[in-house]
N, C-alpha and C positions, 0 to 999 in steps of 0.2 A: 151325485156321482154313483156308478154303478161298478160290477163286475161280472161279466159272462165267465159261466162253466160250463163247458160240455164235455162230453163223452165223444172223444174222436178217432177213427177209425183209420185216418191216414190224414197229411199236411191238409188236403183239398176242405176239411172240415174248417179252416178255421175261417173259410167266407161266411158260415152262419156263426160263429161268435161273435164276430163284428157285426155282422147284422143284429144281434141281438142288443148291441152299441148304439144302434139305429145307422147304421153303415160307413163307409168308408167317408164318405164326402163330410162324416161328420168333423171329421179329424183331419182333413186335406184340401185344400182350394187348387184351383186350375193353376198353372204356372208355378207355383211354390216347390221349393227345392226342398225334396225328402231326404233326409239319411237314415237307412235300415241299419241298427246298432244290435246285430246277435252276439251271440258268446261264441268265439273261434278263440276258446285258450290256450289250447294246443293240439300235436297232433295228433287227435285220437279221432273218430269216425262218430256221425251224431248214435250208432248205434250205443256206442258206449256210454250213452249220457254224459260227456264234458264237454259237447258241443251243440249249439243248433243247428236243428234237422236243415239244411240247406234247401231241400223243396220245400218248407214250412215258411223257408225266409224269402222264396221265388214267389209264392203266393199272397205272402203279403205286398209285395213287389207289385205285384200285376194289380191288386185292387187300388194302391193308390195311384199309380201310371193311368187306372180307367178313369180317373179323376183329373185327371189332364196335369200332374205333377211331373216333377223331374226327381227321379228317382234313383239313389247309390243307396249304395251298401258299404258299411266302414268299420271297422275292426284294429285291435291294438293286440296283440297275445300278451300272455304274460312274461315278462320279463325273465331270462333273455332270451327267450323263442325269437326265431328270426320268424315274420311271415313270409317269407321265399318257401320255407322249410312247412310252416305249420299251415298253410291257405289248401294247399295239395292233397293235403296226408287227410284233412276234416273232409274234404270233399267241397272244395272252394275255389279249388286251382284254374277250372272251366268257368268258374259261374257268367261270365257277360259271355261266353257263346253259348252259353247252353241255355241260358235267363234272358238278354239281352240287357241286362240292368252292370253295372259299373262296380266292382269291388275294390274300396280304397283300402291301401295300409296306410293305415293312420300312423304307424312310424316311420315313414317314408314322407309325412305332410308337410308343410311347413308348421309351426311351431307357435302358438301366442301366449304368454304370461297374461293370468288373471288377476283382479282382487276378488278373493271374495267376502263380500259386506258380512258380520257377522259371525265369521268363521269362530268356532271355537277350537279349533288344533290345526286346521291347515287356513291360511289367511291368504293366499296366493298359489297358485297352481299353474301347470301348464298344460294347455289343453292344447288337440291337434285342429288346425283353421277351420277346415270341412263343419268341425262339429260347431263353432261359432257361425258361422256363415248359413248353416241350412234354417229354414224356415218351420220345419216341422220335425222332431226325433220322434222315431218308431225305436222303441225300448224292447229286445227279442231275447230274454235269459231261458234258462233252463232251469226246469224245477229238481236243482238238486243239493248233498248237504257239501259245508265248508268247514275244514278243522278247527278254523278258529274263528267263524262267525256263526256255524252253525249251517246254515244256510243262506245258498249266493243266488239269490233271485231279482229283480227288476235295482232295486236301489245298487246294489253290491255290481250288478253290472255294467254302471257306467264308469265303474273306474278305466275299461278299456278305452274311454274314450282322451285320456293320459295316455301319451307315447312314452315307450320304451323304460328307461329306468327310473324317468320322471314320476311314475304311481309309485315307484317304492317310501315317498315324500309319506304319503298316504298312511303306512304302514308303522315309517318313524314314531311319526307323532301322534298316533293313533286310530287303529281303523276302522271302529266302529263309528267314531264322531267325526272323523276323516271324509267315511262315507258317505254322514249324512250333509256335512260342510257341501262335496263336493253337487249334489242332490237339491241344494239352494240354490244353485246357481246356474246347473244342467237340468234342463226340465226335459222331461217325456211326456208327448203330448198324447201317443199311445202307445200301452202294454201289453203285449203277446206273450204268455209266457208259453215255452215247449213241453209240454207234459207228456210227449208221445213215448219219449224214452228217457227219464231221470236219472238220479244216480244217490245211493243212500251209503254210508257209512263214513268211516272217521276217517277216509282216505281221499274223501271229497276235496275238491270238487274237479282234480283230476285222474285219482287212480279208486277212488269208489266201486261199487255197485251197479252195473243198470238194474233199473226198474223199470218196465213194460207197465205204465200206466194208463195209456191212452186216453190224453187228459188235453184238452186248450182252455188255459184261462186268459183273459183279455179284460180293459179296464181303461178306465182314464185319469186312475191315478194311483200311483207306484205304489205308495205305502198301502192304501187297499188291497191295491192286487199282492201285495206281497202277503200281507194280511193272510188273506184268504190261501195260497198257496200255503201257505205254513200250518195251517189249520186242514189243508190238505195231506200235508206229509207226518200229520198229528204231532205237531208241534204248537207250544200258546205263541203266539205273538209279543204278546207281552211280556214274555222270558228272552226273547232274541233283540241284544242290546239295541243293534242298527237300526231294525224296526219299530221300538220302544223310542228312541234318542229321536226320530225322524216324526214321529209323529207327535210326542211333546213338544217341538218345534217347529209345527202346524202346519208340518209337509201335507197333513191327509191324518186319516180315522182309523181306528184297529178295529170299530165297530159300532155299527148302526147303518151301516149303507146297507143297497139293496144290490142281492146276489141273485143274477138271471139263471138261466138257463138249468141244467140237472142239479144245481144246487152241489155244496161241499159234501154232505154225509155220503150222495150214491155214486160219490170219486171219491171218498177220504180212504189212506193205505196207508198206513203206520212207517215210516221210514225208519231205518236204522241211522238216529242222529249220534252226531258226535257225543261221550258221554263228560258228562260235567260241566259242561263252557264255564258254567259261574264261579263255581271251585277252581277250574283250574285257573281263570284268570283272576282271583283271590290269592293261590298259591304262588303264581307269578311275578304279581308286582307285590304282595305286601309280606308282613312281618311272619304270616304261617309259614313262607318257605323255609325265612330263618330259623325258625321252633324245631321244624321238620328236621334240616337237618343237623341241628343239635343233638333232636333224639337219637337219630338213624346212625350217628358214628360211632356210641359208644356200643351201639348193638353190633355194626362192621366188625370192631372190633373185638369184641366176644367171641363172635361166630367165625371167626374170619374170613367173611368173606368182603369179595371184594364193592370198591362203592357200586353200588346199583345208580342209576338213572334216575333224577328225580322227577317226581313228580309236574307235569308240565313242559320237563326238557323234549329238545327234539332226537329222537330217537331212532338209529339205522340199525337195519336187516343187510346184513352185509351180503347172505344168500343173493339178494335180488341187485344190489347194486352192481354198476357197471363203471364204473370209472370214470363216466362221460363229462365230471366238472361245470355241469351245469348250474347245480349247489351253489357250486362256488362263485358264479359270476350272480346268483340269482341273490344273496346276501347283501345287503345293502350298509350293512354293518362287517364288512369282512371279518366274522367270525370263523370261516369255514376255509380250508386249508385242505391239501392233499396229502396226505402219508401214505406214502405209495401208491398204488391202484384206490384207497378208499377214503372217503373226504374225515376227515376232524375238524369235531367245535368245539372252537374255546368258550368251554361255559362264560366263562367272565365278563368276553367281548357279545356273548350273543343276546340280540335283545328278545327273543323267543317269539318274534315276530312268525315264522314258519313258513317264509318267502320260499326257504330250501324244498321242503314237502313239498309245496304248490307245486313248485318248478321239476321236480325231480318227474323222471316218466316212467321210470319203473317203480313207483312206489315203496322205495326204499328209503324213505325216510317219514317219520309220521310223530304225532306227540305221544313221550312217553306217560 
């Protein structure tokens, strides 16, 4: 198993990373029904890094079509983005006149119930038909970070392939094993990741950072390429749970394959990751919260001032918020509530899942 790096200069690059695959036809037969699976999570433009480059996703289009395949493109946003609203705004709203290739809303599909064998936290799921039905998934993420996985690259982006409020299942019962659960039983036969324009910080992985990296990595198998991506945005691999949990479980290697093309060091660029993951998701589900705030009230108290935020809660900038109650449908645990123009979380009810941040588009909400 390998993985291409290069250094690329616009989408048109990424026919030689696949070449370096040893080409399209490796990954594609004549007549077989492709579906191209990018990240369109919401409505923000690929310049921002929270979505792929849409000529990056026409290009790979074209080299498996030269393969004599039948080729769509399919996408879920994240919950509850409509894609009426989010396909437009990304730069998707034209794609089959401007591509000739088909863009499916997979929450618009019809709907099938899985089992999946195995499952350690999600043991059934419901995935949209298209992505049962195709012959071959072409996996297209973006190399950027996520507040609470750290980092949403090839594994983390199938959950799009879950309609509508059905991935928030994902989220309940756990998302990092959620993940890789869901990753047993959705395979990608190839991975494209977008590196042309990323996205770094704790606001990931939709009100972040762009990063101008100029980067295509590609692979034939997820957890490598995530691997390597991650080792790009100088992060270990083996710190980021999903990645860790997917390859104990014999999705693929965190290391020993072999890495074509300009190789990780003369693309590696330090990304601004989320700070903590491991801490904070220690202080969340276990007994440190409790200690925490033990301590923390008789100091309130003292000082008087008032309770502060804990450690791990989800946290609003009221400056930036709008009122828009997106939050609130995006809560899968209806925590989130309106008081007046600005949402409230019942600490008690929320399970710091951080659906809300995801969802929110002006980045007004993030972990405290």
């Amino acid at each position: 198993m390998t993985v291409a790096v290069i250094r690329a200069e616009g989408p048109q690059d990424v026919r030689r990373a696949v070449e370096l695959l040893g080409g399209m036809g490796r990954f594609v037969s004549p007549g077989e029904k492709v579906l191209v699976k990018p990240n369109i999570c919401a409505a923000k433009a690929s310049e921002t890094g929270a979505v792929t480059d849409p000529e990056l996703v026409a290009e790979v289009c074209r080299l498996a079509a030269a393969q004599g395949a039948e080729v769509a493109v399919g996408e879920s946003p994240i919950h509850p983005f409509r894609s009426s609203r989010v396909f437009p705004r990304a730069g998707y709203g034209d794609f089959r006149e401007r591509y000739g290739f088909p863009l499916l809303d997979l929450d618009a599909a019809e709907r099938v119930e899985i089992r999946i064998p195995g499952g350690v936290v999600v043991k059934e799921e419901v995935v949209a038909k298209p992505v049962l039905e195709c012959d071959a998934l072409i996996n297209m993420p973006v190399m950027k970070t996520h507040l609470q996985t750290v980092v949403s690259l090839g594994l983390k982006n199938l959950k799009g392939v879950v309609p509508t409020r059905d991935k928030l299942i994902i989220h309940l019962r756990g998302l990092d094993q959620g993940i890789v659960d869901l990753n047993t039983v959705i395979r990608s036969r190839l991975i494209v990741v977008d590196g042309l324009v990323g996205m770094e910080g704790a606001l990931g992985p939709t009100n972040g950072r762009p990063v101008r990296l100029g980067v295509i990595v590609a692979g034939d198998n997820v957890v490598e390429v995530d691997a390597t991506c991650a080792r790009i945005m100088g992060a270990d691999p083996r710190e980021i749970a999903h990645i860790r949990l997917a390859a104990e479980r014999g999705l693929g290697r965190l290391e020993g394959f072999e890495v074509l093309g300009d190789g990780v060091e003369a693309v590696r660029r330090e990304f601004e990751l989320p700070a903590r993951p491991d801490l904070n998701r220690m202080m969340i589900s276990g007994i440190l919260l409790r200690i925490y705030d033990l301590l923390r009230r008789p100091l309130d108290r003292i000082t008087g001032r008032a309770p502060s935020f804990r450690f791990g809660e989800v946290r609003l900038d009221a400056g930036k918020c709008d009122g828009c109650r997106i939050c609130v449908k995006a809560c899968p645990v209806e925590a989130v509530s309106m008081r007046g123009d600005l949402p409230k979380i019942d600490a008690g009810t929320c399970i710091t899942c951080f659906c809300c941040a995801e969802a929110c588009p002006r980045g007004a909400l993030s972990r405290a």
